[in-house]
Backbone as XML, in Angstrom:
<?xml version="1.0"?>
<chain id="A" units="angstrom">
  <residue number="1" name="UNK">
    <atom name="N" x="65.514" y="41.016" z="64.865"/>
    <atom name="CA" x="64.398" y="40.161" z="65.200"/>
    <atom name="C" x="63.340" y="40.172" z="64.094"/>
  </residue>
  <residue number="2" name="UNK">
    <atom name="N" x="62.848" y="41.608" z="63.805"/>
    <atom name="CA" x="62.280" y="41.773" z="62.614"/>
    <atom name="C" x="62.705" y="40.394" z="61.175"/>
  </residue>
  <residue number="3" name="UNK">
    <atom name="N" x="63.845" y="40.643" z="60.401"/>
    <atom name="CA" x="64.359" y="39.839" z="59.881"/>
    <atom name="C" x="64.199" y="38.266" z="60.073"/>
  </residue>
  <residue number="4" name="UNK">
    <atom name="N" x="64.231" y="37.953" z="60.913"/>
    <atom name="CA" x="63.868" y="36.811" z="61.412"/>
    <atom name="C" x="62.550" y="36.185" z="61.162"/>
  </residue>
  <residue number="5" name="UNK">
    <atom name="N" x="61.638" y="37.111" z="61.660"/>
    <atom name="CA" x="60.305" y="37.035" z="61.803"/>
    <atom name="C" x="59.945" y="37.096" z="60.210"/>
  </residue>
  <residue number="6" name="UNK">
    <atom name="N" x="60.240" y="37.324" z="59.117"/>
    <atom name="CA" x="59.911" y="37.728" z="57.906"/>
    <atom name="C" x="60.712" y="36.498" z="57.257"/>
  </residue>
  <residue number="7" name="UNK">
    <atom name="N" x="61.755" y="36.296" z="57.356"/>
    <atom name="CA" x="62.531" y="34.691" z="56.900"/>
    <atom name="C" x="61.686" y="33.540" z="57.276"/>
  </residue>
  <residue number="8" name="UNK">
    <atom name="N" x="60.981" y="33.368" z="58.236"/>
    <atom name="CA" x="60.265" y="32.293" z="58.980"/>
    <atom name="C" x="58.938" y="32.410" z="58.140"/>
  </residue>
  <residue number="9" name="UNK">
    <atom name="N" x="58.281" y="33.752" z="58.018"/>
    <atom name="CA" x="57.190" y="33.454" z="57.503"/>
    <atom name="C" x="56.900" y="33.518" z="56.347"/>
  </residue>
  <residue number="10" name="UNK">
    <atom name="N" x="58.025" y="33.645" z="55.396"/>
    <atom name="CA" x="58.286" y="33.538" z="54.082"/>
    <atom name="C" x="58.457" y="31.907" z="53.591"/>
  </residue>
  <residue number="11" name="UNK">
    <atom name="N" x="59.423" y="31.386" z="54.721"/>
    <atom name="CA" x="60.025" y="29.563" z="54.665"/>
    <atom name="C" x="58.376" y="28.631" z="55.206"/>
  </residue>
  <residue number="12" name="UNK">
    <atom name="N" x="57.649" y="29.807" z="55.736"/>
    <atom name="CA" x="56.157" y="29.125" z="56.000"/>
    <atom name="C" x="55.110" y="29.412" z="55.010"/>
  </residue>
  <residue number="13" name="UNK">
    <atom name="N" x="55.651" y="29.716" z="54.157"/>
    <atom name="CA" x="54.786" y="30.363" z="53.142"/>
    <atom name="C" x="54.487" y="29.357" z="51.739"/>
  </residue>
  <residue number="14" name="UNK">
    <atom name="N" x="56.134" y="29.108" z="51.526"/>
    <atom name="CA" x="56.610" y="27.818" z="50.651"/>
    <atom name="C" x="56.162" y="26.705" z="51.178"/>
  </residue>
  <residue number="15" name="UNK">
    <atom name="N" x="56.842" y="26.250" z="52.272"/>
    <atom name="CA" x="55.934" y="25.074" z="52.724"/>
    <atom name="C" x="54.515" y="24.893" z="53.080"/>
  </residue>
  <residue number="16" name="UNK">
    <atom name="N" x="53.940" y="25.655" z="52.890"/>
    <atom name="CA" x="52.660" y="25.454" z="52.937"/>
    <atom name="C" x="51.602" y="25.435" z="51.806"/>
  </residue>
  <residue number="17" name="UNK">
    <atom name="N" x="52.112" y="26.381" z="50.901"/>
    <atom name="CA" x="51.616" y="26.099" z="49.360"/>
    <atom name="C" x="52.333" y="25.463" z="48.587"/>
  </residue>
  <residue number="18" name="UNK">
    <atom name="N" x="53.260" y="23.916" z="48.204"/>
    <atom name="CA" x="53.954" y="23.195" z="47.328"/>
    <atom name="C" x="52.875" y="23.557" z="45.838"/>
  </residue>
  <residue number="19" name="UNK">
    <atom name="N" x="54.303" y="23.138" z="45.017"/>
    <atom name="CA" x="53.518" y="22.902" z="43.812"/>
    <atom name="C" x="53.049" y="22.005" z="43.295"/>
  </residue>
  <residue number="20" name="UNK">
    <atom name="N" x="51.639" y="21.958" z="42.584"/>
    <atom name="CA" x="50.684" y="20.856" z="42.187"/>
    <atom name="C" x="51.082" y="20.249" z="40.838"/>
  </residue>
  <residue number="21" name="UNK">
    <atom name="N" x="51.112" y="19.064" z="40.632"/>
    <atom name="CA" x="50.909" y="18.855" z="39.350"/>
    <atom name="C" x="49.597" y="18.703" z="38.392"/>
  </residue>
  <residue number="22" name="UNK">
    <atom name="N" x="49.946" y="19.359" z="37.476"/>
    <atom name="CA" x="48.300" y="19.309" z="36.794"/>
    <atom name="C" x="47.936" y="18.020" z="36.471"/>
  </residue>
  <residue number="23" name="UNK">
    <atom name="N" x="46.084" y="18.018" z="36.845"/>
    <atom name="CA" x="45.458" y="16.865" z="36.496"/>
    <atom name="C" x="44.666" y="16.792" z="35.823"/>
  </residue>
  <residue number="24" name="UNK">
    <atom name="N" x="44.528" y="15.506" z="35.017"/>
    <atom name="CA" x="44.116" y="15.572" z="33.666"/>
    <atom name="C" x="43.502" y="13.954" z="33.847"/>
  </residue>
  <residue number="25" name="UNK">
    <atom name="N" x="42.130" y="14.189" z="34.308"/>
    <atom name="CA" x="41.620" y="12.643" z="34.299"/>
    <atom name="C" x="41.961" y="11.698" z="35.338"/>
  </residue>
  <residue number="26" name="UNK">
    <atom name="N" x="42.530" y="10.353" z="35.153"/>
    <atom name="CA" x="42.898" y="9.942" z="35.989"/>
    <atom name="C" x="45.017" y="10.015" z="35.778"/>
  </residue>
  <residue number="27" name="UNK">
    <atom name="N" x="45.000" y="11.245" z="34.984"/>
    <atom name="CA" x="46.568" y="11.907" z="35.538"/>
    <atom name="C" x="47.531" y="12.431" z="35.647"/>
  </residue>
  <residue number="28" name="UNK">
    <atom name="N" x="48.480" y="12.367" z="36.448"/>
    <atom name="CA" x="48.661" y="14.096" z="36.585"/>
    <atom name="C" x="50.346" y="13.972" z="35.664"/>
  </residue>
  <residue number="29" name="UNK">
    <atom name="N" x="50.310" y="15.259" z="35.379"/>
    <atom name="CA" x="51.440" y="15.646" z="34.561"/>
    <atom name="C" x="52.404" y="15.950" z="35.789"/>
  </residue>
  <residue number="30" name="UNK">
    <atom name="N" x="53.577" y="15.181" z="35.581"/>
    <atom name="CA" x="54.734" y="15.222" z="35.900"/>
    <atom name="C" x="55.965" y="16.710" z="35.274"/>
  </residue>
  <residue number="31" name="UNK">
    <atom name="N" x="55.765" y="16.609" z="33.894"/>
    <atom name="CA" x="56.706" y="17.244" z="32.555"/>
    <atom name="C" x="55.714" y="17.654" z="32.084"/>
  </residue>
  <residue number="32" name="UNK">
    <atom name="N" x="55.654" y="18.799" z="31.532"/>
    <atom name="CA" x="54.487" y="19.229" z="30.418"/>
    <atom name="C" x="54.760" y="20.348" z="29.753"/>
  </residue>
  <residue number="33" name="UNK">
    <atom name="N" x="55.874" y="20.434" z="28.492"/>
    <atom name="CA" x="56.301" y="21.433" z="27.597"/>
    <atom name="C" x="54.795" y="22.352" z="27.396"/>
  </residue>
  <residue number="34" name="UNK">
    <atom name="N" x="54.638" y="23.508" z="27.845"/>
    <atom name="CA" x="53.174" y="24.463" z="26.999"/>
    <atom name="C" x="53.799" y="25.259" z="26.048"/>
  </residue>
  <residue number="35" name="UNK">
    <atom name="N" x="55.025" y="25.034" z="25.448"/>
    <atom name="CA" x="55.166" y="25.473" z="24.118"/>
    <atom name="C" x="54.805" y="24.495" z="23.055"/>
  </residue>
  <residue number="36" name="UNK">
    <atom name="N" x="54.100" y="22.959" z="23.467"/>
    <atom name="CA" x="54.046" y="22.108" z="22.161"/>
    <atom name="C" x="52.799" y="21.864" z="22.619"/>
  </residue>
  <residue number="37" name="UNK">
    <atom name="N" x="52.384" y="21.389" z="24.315"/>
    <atom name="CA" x="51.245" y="20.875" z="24.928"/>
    <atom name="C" x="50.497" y="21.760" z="25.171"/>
  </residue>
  <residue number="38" name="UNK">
    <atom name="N" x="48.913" y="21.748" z="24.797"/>
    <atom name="CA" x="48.135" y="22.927" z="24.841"/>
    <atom name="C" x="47.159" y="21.991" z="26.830"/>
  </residue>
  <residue number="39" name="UNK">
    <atom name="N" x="47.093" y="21.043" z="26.367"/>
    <atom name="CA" x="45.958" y="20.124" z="27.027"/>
    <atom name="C" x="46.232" y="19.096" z="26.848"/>
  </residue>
  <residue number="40" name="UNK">
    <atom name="N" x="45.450" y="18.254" z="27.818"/>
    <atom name="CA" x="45.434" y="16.767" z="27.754"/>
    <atom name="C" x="43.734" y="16.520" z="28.304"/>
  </residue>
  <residue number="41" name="UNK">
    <atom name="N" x="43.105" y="15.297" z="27.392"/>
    <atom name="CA" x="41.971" y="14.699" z="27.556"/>
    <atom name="C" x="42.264" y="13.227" z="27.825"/>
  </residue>
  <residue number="42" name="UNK">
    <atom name="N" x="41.783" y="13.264" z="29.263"/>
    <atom name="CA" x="41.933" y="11.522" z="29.613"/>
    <atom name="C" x="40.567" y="11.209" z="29.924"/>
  </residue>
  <residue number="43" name="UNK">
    <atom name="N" x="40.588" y="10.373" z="29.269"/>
    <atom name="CA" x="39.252" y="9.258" z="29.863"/>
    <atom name="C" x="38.778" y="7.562" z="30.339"/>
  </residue>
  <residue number="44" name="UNK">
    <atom name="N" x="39.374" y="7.788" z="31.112"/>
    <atom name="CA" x="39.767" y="6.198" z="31.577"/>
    <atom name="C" x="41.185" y="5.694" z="30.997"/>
  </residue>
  <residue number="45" name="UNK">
    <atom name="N" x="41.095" y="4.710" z="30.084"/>
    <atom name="CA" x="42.673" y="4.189" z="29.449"/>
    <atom name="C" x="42.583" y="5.529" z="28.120"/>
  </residue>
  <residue number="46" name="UNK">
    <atom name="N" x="41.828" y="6.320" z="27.929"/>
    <atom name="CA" x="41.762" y="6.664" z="26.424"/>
    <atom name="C" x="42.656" y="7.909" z="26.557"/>
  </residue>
  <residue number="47" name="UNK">
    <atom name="N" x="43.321" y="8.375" z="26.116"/>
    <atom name="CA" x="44.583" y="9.555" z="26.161"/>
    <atom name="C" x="44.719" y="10.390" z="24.796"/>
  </residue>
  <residue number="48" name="UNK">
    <atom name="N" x="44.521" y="12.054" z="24.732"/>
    <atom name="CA" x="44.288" y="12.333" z="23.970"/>
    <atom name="C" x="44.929" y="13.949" z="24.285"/>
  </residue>
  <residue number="49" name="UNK">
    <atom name="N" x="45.714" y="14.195" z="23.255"/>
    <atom name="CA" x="46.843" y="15.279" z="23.844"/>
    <atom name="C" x="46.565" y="16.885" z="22.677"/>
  </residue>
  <residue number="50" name="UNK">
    <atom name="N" x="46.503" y="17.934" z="23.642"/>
    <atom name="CA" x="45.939" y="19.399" z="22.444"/>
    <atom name="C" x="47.441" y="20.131" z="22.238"/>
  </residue>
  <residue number="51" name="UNK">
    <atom name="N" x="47.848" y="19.661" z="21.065"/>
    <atom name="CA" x="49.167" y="19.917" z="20.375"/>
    <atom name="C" x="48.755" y="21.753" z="20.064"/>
  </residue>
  <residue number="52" name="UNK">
    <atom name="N" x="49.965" y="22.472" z="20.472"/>
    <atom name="CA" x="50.157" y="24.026" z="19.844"/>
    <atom name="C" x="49.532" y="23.406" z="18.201"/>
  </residue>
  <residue number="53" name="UNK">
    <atom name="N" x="49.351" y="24.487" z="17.757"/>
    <atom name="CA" x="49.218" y="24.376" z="16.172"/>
    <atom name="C" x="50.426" y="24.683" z="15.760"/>
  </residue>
  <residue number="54" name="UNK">
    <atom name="N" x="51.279" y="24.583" z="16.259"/>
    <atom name="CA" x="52.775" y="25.543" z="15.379"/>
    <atom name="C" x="53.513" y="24.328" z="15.252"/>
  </residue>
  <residue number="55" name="UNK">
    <atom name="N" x="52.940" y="22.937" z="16.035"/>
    <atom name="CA" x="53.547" y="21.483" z="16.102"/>
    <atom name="C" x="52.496" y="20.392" z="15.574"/>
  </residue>
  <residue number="56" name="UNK">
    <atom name="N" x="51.498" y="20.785" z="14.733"/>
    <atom name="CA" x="50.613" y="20.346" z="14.123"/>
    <atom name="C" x="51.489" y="18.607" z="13.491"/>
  </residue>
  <residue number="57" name="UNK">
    <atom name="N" x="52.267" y="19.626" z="12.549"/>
    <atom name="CA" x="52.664" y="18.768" z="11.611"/>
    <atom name="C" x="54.037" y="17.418" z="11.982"/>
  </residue>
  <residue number="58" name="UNK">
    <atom name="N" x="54.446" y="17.694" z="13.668"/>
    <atom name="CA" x="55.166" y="17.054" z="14.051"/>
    <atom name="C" x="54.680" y="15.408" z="14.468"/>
  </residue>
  <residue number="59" name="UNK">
    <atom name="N" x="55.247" y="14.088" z="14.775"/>
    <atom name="CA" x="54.625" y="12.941" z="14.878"/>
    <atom name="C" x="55.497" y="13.134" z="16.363"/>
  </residue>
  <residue number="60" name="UNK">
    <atom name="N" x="55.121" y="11.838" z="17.241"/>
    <atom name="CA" x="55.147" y="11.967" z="18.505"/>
    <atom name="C" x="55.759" y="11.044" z="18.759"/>
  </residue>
  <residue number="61" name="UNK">
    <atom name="N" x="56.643" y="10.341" z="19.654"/>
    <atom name="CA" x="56.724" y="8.986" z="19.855"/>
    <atom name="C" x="56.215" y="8.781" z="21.494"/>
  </residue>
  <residue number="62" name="UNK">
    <atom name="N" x="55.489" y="7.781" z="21.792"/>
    <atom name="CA" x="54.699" y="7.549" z="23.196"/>
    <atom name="C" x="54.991" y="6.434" z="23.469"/>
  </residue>
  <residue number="63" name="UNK">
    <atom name="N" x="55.980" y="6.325" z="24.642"/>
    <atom name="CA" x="56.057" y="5.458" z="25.625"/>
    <atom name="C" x="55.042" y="5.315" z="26.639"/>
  </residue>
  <residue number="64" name="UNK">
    <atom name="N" x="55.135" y="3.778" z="27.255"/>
    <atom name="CA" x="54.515" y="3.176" z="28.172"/>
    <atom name="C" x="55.455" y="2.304" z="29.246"/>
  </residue>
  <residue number="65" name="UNK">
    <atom name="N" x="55.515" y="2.570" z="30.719"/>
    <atom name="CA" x="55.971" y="1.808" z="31.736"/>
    <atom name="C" x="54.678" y="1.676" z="32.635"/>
  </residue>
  <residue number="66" name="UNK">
    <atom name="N" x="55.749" y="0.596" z="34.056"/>
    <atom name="CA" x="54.998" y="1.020" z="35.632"/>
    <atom name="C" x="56.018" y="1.841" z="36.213"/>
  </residue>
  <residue number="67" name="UNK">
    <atom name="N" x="57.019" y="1.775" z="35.876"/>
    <atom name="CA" x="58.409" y="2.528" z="36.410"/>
    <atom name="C" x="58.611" y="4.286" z="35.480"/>
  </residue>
  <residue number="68" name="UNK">
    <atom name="N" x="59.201" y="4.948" z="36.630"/>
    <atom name="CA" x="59.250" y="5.944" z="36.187"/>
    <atom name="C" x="60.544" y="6.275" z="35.191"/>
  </residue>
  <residue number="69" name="UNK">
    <atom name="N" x="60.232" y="6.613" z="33.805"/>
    <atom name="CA" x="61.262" y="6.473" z="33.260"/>
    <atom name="C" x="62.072" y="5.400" z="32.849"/>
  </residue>
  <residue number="70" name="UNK">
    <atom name="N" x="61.552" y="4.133" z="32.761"/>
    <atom name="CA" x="62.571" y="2.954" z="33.378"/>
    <atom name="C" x="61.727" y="2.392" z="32.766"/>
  </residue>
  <residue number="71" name="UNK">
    <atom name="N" x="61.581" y="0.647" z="32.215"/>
    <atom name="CA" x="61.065" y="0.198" z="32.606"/>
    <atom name="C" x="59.877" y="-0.188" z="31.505"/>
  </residue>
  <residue number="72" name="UNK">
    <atom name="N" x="60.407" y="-0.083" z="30.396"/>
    <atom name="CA" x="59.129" y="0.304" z="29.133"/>
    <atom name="C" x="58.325" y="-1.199" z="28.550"/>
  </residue>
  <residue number="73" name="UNK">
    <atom name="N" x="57.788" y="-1.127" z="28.440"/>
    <atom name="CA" x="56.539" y="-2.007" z="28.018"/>
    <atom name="C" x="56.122" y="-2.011" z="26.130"/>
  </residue>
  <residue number="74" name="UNK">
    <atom name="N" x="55.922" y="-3.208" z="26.004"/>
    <atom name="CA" x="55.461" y="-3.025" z="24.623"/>
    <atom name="C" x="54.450" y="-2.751" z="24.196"/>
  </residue>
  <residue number="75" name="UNK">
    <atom name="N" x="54.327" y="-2.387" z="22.891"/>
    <atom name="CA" x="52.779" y="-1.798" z="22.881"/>
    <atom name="C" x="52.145" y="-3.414" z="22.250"/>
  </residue>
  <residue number="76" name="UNK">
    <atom name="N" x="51.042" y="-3.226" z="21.781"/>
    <atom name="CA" x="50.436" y="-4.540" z="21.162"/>
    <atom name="C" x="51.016" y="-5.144" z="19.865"/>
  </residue>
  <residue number="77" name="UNK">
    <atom name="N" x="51.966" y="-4.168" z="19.312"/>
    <atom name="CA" x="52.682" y="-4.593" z="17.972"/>
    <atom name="C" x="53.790" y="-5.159" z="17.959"/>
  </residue>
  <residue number="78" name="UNK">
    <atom name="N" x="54.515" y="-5.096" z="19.300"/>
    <atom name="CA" x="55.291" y="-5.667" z="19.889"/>
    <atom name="C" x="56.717" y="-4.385" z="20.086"/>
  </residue>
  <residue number="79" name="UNK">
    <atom name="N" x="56.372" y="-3.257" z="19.168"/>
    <atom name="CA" x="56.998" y="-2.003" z="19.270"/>
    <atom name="C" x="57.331" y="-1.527" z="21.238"/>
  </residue>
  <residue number="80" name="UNK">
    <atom name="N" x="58.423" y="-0.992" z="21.077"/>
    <atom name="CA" x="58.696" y="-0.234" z="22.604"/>
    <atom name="C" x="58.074" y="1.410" z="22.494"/>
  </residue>
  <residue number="81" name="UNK">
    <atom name="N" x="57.792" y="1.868" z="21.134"/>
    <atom name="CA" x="57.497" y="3.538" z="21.015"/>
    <atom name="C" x="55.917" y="3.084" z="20.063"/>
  </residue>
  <residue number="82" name="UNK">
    <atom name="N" x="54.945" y="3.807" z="20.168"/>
    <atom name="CA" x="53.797" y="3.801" z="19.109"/>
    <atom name="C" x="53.544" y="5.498" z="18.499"/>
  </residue>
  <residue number="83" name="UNK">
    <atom name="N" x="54.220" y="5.774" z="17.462"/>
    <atom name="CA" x="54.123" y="6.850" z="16.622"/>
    <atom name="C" x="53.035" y="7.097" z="16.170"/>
  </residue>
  <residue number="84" name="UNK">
    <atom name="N" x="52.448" y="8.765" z="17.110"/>
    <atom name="CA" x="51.344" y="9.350" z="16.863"/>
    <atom name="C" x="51.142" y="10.676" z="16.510"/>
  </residue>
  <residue number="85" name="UNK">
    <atom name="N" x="50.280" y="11.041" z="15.515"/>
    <atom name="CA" x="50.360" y="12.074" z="14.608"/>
    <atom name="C" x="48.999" y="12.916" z="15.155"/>
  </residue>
  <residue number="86" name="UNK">
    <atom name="N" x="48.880" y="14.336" z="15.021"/>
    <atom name="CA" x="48.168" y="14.940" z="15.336"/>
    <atom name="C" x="46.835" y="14.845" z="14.124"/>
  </residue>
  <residue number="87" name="UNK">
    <atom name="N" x="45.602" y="14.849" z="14.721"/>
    <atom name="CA" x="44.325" y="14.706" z="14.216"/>
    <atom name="C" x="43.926" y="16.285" z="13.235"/>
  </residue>
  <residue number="88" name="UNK">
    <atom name="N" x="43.968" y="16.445" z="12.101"/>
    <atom name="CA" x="43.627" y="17.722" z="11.354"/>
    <atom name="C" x="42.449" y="18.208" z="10.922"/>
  </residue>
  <residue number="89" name="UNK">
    <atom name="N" x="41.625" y="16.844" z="10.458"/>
    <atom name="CA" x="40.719" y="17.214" z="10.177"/>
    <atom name="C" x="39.444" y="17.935" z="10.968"/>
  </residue>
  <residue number="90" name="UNK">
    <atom name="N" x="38.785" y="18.517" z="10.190"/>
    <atom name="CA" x="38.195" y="19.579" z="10.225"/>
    <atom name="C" x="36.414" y="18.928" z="10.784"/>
  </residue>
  <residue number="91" name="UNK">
    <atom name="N" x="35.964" y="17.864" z="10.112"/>
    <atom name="CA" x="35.200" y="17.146" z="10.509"/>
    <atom name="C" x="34.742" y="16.677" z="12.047"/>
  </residue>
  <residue number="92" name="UNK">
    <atom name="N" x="36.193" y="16.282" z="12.707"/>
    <atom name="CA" x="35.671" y="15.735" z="14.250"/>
    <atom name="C" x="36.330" y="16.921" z="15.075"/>
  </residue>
  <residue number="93" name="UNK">
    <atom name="N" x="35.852" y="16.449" z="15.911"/>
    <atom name="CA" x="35.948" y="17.026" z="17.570"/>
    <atom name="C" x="36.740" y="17.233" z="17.982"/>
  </residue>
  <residue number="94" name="UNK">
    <atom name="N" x="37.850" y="16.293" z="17.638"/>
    <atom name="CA" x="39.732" y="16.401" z="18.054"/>
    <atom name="C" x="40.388" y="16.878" z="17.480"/>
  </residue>
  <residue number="95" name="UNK">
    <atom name="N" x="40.098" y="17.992" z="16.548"/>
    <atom name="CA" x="41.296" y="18.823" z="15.790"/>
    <atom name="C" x="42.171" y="19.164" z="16.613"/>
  </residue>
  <residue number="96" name="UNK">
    <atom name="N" x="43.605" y="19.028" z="15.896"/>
    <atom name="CA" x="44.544" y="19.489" z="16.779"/>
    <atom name="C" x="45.114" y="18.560" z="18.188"/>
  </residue>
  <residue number="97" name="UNK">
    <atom name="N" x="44.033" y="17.416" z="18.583"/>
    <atom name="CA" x="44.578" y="16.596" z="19.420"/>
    <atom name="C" x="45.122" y="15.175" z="18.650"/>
  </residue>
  <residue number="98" name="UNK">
    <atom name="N" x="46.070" y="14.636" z="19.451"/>
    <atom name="CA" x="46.974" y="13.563" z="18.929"/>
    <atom name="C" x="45.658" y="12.615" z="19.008"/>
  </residue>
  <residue number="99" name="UNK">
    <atom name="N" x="46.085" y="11.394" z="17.858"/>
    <atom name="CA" x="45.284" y="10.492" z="18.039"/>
    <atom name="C" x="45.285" y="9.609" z="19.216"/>
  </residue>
  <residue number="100" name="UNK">
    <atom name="N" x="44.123" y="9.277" z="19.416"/>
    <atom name="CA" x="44.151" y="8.235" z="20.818"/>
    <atom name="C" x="45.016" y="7.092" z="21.089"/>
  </residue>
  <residue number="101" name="UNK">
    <atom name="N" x="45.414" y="7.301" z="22.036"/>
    <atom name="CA" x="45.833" y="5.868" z="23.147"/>
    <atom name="C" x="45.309" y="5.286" z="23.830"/>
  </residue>
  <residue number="102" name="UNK">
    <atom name="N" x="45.462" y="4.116" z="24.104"/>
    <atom name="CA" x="44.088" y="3.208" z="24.793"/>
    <atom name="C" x="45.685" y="2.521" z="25.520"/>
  </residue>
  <residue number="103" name="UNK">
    <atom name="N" x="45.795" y="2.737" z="26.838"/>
    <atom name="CA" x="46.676" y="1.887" z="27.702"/>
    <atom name="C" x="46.245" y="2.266" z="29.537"/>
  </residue>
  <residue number="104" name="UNK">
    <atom name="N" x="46.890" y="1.049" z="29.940"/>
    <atom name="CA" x="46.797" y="1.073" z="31.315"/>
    <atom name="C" x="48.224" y="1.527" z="32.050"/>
  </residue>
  <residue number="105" name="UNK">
    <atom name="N" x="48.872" y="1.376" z="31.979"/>
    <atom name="CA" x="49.660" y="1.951" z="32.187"/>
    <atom name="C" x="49.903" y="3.086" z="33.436"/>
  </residue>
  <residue number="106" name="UNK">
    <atom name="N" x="50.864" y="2.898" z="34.207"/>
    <atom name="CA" x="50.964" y="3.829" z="35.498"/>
    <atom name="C" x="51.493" y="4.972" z="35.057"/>
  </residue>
  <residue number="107" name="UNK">
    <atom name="N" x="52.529" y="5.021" z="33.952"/>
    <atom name="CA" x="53.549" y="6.206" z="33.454"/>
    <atom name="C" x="53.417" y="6.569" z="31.077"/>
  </residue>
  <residue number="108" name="UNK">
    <atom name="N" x="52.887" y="7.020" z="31.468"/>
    <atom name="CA" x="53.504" y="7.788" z="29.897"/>
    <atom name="C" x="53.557" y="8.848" z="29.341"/>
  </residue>
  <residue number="109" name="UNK">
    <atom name="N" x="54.570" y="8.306" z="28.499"/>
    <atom name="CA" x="55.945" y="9.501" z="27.689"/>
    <atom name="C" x="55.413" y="10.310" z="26.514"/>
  </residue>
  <residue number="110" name="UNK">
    <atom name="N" x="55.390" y="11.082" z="25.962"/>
    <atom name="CA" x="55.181" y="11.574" z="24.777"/>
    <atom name="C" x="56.779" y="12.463" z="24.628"/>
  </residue>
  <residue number="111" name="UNK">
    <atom name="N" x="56.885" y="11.917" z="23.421"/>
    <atom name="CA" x="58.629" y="12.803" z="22.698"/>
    <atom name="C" x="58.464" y="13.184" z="21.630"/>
  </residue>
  <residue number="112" name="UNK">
    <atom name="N" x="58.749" y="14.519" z="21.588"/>
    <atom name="CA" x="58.929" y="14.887" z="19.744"/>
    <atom name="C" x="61.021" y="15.023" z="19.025"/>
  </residue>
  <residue number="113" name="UNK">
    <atom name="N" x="61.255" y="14.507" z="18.651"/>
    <atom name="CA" x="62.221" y="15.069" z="18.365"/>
    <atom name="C" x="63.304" y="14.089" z="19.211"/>
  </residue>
  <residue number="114" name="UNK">
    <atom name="N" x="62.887" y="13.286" z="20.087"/>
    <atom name="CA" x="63.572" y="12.775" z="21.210"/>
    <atom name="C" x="63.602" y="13.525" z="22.290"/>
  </residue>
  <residue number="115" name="UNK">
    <atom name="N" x="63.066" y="14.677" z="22.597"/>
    <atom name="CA" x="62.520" y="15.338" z="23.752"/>
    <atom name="C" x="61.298" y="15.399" z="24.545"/>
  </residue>
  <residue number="116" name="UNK">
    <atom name="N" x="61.524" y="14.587" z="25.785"/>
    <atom name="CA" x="60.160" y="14.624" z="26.659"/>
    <atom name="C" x="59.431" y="15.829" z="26.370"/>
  </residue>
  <residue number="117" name="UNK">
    <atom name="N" x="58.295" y="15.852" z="25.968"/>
    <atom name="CA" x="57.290" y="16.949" z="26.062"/>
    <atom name="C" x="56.166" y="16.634" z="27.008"/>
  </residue>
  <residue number="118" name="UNK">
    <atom name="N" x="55.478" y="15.246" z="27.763"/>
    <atom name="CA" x="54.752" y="15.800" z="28.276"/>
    <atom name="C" x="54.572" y="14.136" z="29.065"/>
  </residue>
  <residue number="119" name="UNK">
    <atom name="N" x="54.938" y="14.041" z="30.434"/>
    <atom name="CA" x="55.184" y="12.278" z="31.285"/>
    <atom name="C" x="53.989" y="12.833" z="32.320"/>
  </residue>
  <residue number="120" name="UNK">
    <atom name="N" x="53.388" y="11.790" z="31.952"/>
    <atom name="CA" x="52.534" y="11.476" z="32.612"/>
    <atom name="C" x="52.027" y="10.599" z="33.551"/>
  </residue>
  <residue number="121" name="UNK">
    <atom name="N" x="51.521" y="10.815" z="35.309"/>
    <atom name="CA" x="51.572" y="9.336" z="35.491"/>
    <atom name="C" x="50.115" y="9.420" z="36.177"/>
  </residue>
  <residue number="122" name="UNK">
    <atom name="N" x="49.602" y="7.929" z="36.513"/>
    <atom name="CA" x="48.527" y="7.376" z="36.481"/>
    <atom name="C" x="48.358" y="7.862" z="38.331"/>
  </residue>
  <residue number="123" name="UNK">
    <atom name="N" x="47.282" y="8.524" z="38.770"/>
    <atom name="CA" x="46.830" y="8.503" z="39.907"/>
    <atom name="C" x="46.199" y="7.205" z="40.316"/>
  </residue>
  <residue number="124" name="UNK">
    <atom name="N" x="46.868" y="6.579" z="41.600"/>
    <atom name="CA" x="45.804" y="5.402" z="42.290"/>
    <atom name="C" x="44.733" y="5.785" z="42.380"/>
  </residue>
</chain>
């Protein structure tokens, strides 16, 4: 009976604390490598990502959908990926964060290498 009583309130334990996805502005991380992704700064459409320093020198490719995974959208250049490089200088505020994105967008991708590092989607 014991046993029982300890299985139940263990299976009530899980269901009652699920796991959150982290939020970041208006949104929350789905995927989020923290061996490349330090942070994310959202501010309205503006998107702005705190790269490890050990991936400084890597470029990014960032997708945009409404569909998850699915579903990709062009950027304004008429491109499906917009290749973004981490900010170095020493001067501004964003060292170390990728340069900005300005989209509306319900879902986006960041890939290094062709590996999701960090999907993001848009809270209603």
């Amino acid at each position: 009976m014991k046993k029982w009583l300890i299985v139940i309130s263990v299976l009530t334990c899980l269901v009652s604390f699920p796991a959150q996805a982290q939020e970041f502005g208006d949104f929350s991380a789905l995927e989020m490598d923290k061996e490349v992704v330090d942070d994310v700064l959202a501010q309205g459409n503006d998107i702005y990502v705190k790269i490890n320093q050990a991936h400084w020198d890597a470029a990014f490719q960032v997708k945009i959908s409404d569909e998850n995974l699915s579903g990709y959208r062009k950027w304004s250049g008429g491109e499906d990926e917009m290749t973004v490089k981490v900010y170095q200088s020493q001067k501004e505020r964003r060292q170390g964060y990728t340069y900005r994105i300005n989209t509306a967008a319900k879902y986006v991708e960041y890939r290094m290498d062709g590996k999701l590092v960090l999907h993001l989607e848009r809270r209603p």
